[in-house]
N, CA, C and O atoms as a GROMACS GRO file, in nm:
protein
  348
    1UNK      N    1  -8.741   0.952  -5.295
    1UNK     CA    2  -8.727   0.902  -5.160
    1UNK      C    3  -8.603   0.814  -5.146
    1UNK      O    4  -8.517   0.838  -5.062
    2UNK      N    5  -8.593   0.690  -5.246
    2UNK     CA    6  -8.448   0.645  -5.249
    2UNK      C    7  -8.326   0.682  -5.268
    2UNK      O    8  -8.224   0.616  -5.247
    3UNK      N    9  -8.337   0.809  -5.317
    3UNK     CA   10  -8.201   0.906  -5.334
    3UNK      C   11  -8.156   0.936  -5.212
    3UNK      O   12  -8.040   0.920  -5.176
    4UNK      N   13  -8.301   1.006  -5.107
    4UNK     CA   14  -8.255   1.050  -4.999
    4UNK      C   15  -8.208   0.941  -4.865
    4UNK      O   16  -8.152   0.972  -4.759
    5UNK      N   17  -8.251   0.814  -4.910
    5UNK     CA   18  -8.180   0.696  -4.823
    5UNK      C   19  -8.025   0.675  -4.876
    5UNK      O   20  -7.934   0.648  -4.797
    6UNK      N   21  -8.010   0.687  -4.985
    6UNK     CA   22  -7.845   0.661  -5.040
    6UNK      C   23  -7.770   0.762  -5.015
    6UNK      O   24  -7.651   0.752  -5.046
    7UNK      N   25  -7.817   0.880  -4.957
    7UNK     CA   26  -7.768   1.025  -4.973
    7UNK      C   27  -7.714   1.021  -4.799
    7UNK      O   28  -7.597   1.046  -4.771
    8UNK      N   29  -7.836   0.980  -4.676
    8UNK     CA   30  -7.827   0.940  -4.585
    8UNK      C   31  -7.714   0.823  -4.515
    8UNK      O   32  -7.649   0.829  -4.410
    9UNK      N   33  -7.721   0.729  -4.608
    9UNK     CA   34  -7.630   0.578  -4.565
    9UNK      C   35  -7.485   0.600  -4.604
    9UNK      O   36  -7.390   0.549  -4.543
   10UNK      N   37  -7.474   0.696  -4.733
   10UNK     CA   38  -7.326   0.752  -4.764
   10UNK      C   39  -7.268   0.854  -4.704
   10UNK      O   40  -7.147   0.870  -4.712
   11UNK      N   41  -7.358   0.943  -4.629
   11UNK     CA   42  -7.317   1.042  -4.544
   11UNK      C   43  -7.306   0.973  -4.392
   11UNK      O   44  -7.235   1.024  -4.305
   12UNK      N   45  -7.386   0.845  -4.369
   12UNK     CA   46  -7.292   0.798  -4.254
   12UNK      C   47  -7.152   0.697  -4.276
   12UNK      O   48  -7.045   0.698  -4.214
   13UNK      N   49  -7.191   0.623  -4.374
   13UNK     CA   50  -7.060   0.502  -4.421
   13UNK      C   51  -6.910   0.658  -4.406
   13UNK      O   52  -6.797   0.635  -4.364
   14UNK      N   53  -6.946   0.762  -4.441
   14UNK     CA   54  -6.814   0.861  -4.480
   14UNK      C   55  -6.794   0.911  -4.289
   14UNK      O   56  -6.683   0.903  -4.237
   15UNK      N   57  -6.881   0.943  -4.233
   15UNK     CA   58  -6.857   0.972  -4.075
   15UNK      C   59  -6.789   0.836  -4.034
   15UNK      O   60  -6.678   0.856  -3.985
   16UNK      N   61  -6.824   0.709  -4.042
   16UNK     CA   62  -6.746   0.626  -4.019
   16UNK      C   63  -6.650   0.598  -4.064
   16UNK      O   64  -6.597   0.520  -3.985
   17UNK      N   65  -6.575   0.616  -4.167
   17UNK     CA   66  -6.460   0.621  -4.235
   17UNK      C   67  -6.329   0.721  -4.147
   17UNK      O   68  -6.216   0.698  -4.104
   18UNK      N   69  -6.425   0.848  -4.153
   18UNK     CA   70  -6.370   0.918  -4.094
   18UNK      C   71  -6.319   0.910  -3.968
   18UNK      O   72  -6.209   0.960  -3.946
   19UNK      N   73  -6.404   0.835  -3.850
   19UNK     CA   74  -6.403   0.808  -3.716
   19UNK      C   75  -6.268   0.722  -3.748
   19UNK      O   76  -6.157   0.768  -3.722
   20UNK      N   77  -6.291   0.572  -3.817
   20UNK     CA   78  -6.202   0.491  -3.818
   20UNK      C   79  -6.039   0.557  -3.850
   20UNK      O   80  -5.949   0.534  -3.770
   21UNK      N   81  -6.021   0.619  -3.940
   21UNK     CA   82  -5.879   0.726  -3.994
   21UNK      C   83  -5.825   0.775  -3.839
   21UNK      O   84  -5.709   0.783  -3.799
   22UNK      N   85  -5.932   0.800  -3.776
   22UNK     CA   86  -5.887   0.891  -3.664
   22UNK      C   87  -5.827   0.817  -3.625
   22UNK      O   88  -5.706   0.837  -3.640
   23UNK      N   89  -5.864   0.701  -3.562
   23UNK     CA   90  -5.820   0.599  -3.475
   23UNK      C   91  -5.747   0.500  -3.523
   23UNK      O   92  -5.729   0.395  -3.462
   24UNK      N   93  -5.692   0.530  -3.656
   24UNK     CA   94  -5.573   0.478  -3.703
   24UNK      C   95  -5.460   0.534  -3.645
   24UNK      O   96  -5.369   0.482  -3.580
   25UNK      N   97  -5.493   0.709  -3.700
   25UNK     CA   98  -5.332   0.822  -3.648
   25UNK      C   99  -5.350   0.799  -3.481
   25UNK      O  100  -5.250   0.796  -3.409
   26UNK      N  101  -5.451   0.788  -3.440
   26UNK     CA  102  -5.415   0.846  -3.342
   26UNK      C  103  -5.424   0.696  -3.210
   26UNK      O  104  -5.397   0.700  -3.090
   27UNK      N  105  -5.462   0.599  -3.280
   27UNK     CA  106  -5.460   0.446  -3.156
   27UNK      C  107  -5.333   0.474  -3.060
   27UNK      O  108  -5.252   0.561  -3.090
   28UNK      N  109  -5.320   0.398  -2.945
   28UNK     CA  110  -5.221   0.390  -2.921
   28UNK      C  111  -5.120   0.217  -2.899
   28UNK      O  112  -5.013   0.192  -2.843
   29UNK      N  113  -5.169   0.174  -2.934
   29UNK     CA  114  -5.122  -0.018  -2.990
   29UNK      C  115  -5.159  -0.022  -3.122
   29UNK      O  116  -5.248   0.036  -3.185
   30UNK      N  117  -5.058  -0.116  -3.157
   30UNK     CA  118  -5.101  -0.172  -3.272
   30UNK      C  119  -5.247  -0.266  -3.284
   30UNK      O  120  -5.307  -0.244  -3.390
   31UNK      N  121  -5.302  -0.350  -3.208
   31UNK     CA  122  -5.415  -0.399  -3.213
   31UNK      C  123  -5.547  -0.269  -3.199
   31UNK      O  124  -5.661  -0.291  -3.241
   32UNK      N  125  -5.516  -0.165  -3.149
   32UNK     CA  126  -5.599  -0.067  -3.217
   32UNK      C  127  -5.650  -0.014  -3.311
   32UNK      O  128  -5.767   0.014  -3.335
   33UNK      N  129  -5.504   0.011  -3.401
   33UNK     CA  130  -5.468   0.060  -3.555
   33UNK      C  131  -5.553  -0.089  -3.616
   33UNK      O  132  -5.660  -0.091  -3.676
   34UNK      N  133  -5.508  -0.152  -3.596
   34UNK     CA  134  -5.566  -0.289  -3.670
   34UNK      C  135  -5.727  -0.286  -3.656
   34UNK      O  136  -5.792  -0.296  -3.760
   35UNK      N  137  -5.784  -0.274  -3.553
   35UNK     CA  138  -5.923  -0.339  -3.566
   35UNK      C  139  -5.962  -0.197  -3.616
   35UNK      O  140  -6.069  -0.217  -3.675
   36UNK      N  141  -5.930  -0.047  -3.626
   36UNK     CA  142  -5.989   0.085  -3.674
   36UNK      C  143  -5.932   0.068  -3.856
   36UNK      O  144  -5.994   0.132  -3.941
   37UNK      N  145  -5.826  -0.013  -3.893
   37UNK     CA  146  -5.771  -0.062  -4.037
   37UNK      C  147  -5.931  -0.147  -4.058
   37UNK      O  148  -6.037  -0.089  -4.083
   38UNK      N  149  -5.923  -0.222  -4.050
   38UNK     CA  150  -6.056  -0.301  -4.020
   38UNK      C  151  -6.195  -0.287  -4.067
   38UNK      O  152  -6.268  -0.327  -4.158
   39UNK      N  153  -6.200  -0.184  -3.924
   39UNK     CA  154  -6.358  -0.122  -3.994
   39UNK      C  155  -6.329  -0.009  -4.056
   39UNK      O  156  -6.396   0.090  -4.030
   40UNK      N  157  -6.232  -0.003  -4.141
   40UNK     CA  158  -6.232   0.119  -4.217
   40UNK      C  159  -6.268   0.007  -4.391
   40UNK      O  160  -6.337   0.012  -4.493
   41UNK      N  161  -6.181  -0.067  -4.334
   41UNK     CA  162  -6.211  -0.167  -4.520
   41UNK      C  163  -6.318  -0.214  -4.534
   41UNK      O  164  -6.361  -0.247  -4.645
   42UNK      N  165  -6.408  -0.232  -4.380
   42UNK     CA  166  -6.516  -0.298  -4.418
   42UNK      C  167  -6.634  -0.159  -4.464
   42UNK      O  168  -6.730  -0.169  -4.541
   43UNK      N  169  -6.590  -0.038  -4.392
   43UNK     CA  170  -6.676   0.111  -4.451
   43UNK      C  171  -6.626   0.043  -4.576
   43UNK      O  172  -6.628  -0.080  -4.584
   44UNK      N  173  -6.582   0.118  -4.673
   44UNK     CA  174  -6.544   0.114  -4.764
   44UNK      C  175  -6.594  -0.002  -4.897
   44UNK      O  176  -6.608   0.010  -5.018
   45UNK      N  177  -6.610  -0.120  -4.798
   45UNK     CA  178  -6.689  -0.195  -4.855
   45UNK      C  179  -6.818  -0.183  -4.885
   45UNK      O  180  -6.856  -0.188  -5.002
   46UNK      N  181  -6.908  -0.163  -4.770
   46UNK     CA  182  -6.981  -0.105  -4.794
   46UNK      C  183  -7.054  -0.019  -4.863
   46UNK      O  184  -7.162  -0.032  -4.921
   47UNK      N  185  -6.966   0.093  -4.844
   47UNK     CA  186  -6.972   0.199  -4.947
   47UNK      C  187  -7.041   0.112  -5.102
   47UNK      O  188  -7.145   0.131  -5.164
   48UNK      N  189  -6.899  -0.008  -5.126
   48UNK     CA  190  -6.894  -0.044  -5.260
   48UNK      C  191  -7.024  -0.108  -5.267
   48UNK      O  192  -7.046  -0.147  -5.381
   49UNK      N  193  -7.104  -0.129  -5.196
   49UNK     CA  194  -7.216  -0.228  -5.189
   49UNK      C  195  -7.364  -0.165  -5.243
   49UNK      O  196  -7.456  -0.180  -5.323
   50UNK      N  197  -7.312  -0.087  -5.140
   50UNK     CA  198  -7.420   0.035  -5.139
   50UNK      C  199  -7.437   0.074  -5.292
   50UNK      O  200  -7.523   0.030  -5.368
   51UNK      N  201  -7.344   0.160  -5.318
   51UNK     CA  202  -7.340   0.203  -5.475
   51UNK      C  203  -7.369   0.119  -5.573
   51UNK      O  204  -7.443   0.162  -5.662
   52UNK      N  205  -7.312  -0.035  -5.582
   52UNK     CA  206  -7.369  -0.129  -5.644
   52UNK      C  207  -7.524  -0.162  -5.617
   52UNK      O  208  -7.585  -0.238  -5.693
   53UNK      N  209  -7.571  -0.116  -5.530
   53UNK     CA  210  -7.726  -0.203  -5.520
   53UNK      C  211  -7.814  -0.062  -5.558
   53UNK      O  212  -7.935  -0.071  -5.581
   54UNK      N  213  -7.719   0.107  -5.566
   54UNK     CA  214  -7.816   0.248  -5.631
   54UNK      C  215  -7.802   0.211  -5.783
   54UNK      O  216  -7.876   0.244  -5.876
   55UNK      N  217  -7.684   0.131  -5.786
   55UNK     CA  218  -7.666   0.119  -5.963
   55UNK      C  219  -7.725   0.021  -6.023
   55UNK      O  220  -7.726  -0.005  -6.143
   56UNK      N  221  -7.778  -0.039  -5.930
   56UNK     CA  222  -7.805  -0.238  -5.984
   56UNK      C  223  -7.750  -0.247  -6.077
   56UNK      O  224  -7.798  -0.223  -6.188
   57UNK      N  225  -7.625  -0.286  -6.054
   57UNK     CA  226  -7.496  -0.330  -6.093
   57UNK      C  227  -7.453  -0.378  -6.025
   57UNK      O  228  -7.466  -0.354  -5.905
   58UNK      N  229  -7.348  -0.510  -6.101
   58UNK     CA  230  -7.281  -0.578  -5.990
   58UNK      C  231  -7.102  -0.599  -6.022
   58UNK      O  232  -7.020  -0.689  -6.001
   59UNK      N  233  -7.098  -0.467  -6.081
   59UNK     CA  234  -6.960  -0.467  -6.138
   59UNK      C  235  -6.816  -0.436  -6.032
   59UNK      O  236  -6.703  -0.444  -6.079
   60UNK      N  237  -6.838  -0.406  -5.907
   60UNK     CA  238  -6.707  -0.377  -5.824
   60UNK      C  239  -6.776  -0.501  -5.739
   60UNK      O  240  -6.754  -0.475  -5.621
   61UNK      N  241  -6.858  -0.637  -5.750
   61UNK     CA  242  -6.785  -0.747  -5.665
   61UNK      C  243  -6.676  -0.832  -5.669
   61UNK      O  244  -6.683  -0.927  -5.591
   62UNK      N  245  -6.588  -0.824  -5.730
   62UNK     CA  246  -6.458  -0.875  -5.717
   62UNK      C  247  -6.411  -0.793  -5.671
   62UNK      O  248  -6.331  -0.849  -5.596
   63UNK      N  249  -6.395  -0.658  -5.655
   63UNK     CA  250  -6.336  -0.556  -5.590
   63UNK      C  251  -6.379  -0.576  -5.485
   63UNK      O  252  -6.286  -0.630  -5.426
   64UNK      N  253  -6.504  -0.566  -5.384
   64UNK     CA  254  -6.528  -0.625  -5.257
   64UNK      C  255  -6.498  -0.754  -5.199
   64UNK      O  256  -6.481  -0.773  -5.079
   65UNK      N  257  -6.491  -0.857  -5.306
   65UNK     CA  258  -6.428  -1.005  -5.273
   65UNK      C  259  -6.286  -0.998  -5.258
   65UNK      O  260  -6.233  -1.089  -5.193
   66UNK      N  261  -6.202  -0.889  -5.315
   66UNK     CA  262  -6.054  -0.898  -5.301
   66UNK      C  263  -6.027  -0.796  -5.148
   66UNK      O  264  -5.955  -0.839  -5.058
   67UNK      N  265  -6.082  -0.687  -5.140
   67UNK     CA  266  -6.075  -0.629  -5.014
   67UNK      C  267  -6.130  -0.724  -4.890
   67UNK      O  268  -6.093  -0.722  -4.772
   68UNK      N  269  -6.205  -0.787  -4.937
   68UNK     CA  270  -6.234  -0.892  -4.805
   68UNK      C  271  -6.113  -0.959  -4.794
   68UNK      O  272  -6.062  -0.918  -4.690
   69UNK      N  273  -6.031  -1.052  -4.854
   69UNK     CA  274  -5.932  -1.124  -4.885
   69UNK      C  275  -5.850  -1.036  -4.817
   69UNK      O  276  -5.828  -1.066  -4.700
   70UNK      N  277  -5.809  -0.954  -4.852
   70UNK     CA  278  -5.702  -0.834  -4.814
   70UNK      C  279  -5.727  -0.821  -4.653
   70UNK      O  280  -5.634  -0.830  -4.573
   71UNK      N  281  -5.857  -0.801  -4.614
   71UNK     CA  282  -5.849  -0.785  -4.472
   71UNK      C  283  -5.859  -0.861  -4.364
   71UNK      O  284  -5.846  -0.828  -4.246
   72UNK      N  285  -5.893  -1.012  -4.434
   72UNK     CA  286  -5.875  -1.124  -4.375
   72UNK      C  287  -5.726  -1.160  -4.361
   72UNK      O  288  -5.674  -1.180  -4.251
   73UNK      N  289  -5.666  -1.166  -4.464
   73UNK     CA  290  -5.504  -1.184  -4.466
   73UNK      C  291  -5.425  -1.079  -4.387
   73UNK      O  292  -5.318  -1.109  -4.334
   74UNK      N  293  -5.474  -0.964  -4.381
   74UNK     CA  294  -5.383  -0.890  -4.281
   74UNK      C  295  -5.407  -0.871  -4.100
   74UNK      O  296  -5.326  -0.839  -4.012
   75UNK      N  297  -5.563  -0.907  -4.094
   75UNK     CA  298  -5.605  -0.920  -3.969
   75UNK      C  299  -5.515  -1.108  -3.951
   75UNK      O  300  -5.495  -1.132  -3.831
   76UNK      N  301  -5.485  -1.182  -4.010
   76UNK     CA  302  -5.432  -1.316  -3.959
   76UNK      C  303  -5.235  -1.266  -3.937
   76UNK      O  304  -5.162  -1.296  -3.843
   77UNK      N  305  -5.202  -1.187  -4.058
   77UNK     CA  306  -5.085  -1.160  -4.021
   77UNK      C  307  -5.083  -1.054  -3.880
   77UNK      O  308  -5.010  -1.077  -3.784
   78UNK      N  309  -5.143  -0.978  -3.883
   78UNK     CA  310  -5.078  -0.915  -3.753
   78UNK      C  311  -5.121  -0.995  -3.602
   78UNK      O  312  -5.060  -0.976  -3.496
   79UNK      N  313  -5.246  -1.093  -3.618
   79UNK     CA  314  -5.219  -1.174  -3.518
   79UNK      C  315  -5.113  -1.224  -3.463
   79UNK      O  316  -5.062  -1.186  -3.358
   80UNK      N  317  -5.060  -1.351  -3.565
   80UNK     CA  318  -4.975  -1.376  -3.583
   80UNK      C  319  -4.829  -1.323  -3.546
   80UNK      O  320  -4.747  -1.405  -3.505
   81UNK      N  321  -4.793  -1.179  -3.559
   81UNK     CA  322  -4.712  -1.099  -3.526
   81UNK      C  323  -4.706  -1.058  -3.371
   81UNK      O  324  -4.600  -1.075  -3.312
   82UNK      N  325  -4.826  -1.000  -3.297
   82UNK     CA  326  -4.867  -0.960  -3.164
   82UNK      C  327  -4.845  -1.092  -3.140
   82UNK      O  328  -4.742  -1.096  -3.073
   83UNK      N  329  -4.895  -1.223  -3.161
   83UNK     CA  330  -4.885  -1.355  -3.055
   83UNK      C  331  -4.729  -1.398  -3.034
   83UNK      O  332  -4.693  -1.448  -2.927
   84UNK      N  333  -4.643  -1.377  -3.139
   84UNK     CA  334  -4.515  -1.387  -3.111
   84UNK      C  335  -4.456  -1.292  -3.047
   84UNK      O  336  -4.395  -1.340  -2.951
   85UNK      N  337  -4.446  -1.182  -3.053
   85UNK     CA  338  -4.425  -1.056  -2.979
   85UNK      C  339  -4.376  -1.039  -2.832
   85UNK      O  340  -4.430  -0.953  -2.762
   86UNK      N  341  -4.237  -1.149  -2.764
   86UNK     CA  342  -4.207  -1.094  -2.624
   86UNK      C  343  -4.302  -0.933  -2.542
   86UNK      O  344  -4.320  -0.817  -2.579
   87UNK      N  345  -4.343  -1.018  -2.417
   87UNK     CA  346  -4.457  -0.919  -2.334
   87UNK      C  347  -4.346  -0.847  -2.292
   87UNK      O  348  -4.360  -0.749  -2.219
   0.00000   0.00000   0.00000
């Protein structure tokens, strides 16, 4: 029965991945691309979460603690960038 919940939650975390990609190529602003960048790292995280809690293992949390880092630091830089940005 727990296979078929991990089998379920990874076949949606991957539809969302997918959704998000789309709406990377295809946003049309950069604050689009950014918040679909976004929830694509946080899928992905997930993902890593997920797999860590089928493995009970806790060996890719620094790998999820550094992608958090990563997407905190780039969601502040492109603020940063758009707020300076002549309208």
């Amino acid at each position: 029965m727990m296979n078929l919940v991990f089998a379920v939650v990874i076949v949606l975390l991957g539809a969302s991945a997918l959704m998000a990609v789309f709406r990377v190529v295809t946003g049309p602003t950069i604050l689009d691309r950014m918040v679909a960048s976004e929830v694509f790292l946080v899928t992905v995280m997930c993902g890593l979460l997920v797999e860590m809690a089928y493995e009970r293992d806790t060996y890719a949390l620094s790998l999820v603690l550094c992608l958090a880092l990563l997407g905190f630091v780039g969601s502040v830089s492109v603020a940063r960038f758009v707020s300076r940005r002549p309208e």
